[in-house]
C-alpha positions as CSV (number, residue, x, y, z in Angstrom):
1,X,0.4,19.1,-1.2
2,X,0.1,17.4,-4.9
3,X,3.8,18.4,-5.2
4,X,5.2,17.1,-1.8
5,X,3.5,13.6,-2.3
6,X,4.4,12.9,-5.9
7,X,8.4,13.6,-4.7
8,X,8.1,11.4,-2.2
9,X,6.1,8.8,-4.1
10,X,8.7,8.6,-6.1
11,X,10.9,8.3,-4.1
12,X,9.1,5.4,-2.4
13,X,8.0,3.7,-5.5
14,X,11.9,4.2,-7.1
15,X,13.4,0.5,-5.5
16,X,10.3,-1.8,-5.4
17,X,10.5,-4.4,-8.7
18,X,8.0,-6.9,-9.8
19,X,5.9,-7.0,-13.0
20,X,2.8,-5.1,-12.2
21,X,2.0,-2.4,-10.8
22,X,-1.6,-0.6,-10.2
23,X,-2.8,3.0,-9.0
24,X,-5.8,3.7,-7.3
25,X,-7.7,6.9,-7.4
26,X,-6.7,10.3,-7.7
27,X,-5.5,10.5,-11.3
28,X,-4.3,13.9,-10.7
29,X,-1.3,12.3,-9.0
30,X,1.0,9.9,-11.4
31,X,2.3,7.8,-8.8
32,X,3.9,5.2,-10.7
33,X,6.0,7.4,-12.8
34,X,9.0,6.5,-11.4
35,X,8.3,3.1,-10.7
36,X,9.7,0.7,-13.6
37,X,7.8,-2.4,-13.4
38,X,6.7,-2.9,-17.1
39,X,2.9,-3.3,-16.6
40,X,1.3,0.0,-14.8
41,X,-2.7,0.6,-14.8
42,X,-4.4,3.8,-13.2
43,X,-7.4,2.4,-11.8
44,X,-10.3,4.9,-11.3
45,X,-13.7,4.7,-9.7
46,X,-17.1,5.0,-11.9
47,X,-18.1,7.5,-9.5
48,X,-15.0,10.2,-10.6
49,X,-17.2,11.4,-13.9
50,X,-15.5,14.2,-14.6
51,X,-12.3,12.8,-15.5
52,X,-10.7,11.5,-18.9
53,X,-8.3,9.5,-19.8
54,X,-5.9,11.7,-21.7
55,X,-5.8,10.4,-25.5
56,X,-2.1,10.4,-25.9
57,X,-0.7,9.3,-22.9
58,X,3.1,10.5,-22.1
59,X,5.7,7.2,-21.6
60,X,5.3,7.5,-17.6
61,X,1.4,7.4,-17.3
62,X,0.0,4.3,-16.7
63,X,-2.7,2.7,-18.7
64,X,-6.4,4.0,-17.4
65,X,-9.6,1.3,-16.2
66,X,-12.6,2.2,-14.5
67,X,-13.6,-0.3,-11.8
68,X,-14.7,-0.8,-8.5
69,X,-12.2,-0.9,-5.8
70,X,-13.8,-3.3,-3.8
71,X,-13.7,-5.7,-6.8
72,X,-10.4,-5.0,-9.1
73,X,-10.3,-7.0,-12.0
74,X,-7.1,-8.7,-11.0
75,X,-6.4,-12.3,-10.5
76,X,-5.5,-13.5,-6.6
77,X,-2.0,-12.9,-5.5
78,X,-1.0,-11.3,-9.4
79,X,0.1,-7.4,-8.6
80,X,3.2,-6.7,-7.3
81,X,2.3,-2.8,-6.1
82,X,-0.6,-1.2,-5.4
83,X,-0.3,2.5,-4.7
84,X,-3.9,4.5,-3.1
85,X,-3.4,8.3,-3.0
86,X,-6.3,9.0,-0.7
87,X,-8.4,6.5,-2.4
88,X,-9.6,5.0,1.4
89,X,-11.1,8.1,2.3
90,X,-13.0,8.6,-0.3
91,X,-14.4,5.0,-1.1
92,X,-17.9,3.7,0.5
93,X,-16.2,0.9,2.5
94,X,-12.6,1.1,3.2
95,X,-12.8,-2.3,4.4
96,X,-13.7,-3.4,1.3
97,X,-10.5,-2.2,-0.4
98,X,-8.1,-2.7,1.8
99,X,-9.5,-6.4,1.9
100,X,-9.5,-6.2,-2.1
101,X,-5.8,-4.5,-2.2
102,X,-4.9,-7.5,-0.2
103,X,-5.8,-10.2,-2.4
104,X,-4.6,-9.3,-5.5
105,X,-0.9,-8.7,-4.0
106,X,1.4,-11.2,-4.1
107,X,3.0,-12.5,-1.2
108,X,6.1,-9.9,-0.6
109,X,4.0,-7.5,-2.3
110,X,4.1,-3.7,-0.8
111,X,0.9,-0.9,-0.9
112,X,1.7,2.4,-0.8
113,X,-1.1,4.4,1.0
114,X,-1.1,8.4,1.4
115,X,-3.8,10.1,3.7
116,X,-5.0,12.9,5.7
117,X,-4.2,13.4,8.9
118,X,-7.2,14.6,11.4
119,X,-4.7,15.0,14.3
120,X,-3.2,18.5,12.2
121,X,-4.2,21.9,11.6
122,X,-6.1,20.4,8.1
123,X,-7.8,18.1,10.5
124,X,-8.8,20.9,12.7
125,X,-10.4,23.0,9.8
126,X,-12.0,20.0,8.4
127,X,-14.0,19.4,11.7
128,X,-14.7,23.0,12.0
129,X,-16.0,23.0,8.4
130,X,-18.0,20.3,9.2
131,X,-19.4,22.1,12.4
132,X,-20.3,25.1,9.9
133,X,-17.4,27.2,11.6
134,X,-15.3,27.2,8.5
135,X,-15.7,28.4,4.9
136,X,-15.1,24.7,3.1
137,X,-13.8,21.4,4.6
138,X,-10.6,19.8,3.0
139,X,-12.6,16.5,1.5
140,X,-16.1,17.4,0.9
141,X,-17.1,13.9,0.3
142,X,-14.8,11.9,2.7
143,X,-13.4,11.8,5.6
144,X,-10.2,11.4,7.2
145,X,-8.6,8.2,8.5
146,X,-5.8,8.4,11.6
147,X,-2.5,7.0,10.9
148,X,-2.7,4.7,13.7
149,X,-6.0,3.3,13.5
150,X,-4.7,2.5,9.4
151,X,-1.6,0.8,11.1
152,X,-4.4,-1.6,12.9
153,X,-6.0,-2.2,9.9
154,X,-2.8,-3.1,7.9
155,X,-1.7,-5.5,10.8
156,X,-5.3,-7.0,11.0
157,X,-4.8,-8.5,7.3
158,X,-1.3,-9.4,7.7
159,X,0.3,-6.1,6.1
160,X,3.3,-5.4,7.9
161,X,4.1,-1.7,7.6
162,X,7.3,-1.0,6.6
163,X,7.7,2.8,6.2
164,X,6.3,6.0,6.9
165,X,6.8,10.1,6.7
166,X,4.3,12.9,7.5
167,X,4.7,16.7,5.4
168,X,3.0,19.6,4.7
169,X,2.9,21.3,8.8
170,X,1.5,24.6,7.4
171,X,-2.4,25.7,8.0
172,X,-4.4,26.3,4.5
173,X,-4.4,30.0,4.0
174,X,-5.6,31.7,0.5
175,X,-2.6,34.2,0.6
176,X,0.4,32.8,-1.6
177,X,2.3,35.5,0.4
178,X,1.4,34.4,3.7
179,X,2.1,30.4,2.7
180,X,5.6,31.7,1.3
181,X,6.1,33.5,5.0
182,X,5.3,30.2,6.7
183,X,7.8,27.9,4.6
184,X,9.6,27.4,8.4
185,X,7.1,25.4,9.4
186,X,8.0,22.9,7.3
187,X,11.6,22.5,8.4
188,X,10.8,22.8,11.9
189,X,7.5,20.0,11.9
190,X,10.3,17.8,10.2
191,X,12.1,17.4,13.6
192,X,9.7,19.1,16.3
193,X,6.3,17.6,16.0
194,X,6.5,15.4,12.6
195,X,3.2,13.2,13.7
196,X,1.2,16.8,12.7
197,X,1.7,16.8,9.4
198,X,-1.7,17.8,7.1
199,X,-0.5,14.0,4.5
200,X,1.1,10.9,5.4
201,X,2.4,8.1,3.5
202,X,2.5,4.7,5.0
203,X,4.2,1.5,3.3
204,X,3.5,-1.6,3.9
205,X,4.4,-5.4,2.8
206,X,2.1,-8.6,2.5
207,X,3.7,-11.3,4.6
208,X,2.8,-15.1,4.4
209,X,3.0,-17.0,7.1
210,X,4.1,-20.3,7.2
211,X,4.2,-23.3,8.9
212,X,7.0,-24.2,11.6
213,X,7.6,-27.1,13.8
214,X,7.5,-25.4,17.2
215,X,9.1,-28.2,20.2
216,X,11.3,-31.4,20.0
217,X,10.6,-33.8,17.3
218,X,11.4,-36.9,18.0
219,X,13.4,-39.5,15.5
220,X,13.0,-42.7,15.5
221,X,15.0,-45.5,14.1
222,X,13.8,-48.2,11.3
223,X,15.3,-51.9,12.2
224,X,16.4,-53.2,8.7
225,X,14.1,-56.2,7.0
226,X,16.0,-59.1,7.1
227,X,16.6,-60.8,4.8
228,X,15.9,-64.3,3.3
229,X,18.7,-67.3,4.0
230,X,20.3,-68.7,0.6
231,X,21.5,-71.8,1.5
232,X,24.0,-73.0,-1.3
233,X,24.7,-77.0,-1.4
234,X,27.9,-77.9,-2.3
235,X,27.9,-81.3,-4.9
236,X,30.9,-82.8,-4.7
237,X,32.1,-85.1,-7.1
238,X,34.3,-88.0,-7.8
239,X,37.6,-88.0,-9.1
């Protein structure tokens, strides 16, 4: 899963300029590697303890800040990209974030947000886990948000979504030869059932609206001033 989403971040993340750039969550994935705005942060939550920020960082890792997603340390309207690998599923309020993600971008900024999908077979055996029918769910301490219902919530705070792919069709199995044997499922959920994919990405620009004059507007014409008389007086003399 790591693999097929840090391909297609960067794929995603290749074309979009600006000066800043900032990750949230899952430092695992670099997904501004390939992005080359010159200011990148990985932003991580207090909560994730067990990570560390490594102490020589290679040239594509961004720089590392702990912070609360639903209060960034960022000025309104000052990032140009903000990328969330799975981050709303596993905040307290996703709300919040998404509310927070929006304020900080500028206007024509883009997010790039990757999640599970609980209409897949991942989705399936995370309810089952849940229902005890299952050895271990897929998030342990979140759950997952539907594509569409993340699509409402973009539109709702004027983030127009402007791309999005689905991957990883096969179920989890502990087998590496069985998950070798099912590599055609991957071809064939690409163009037979691509909505049931286990991650989706979703893209999605900050528009602001403005103001248009919507009917006829009417012109009117401004008369002149007139102007003051000279009167000039001829003096005519003798000669």
């Amino acid at each position: 899963m790591l693999e097929w989403e840090q391909q297609q971040l960067d794929r995603l993340v290749a074309d979009m300029f600006g000066f800043h750039a900032v990750q949230l969550g899952l430092p695992e994935l670099v997904g501004l590697r390939a992005n080359r705005m010159p200011h990148r942060w990985l932003a991580v939550d207090p909560s994730y303890g067990a990570w560390q920020p490594p102490a020589a960082p290679p040239a594509d890792v961004p720089l590392s800040l702990r912070c609360e997603f639903g209060a960034l340390p960022f000025p309104s309207q000052s990032v140009d990209l903000v990328v969330l690998p799975h981050a709303l599923e596993l905040v307290a309020d996703p709300h919040d974030t998404l509310r927070e993600v929006e304020r900080v971008l500028v206007p024509e900024g883009r997010v790039v947000i990757a999640g599970f999908n609980p209409a897949s077979l991942w989705g399936l055996r995370h309810r089952l886990a849940r229902l005890g029918q299952s050895p271990a769910p897929v998030l342990p301490q979140g759950e997952f948000l539907a594509y569409w219902r993340l699509r409402d919530w973009l539109r709702l705070l004027d983030l127009e979504v402007e791309a999005g792919c689905f991957g990883c069709y096969r179920p989890m199995v502990r087998s590496e030869r069985t998950w070798q044997r099912l590599q055609w499922m991957e071809h064939a959920g690409d163009r037979w059932w691509p909505v049931l994919g286990a991650v989706y990405l979703v893209v999605a620009v900050k528009r602001t609206r403005g103001m248009r004059l919507v009917g006829k507007v009417r012109r009117t014409r401004v008369a002149p001033a007139r102007q003051a008389a000279v009167v000039q007086r001829e003096q005519t003399t003798g000669g």
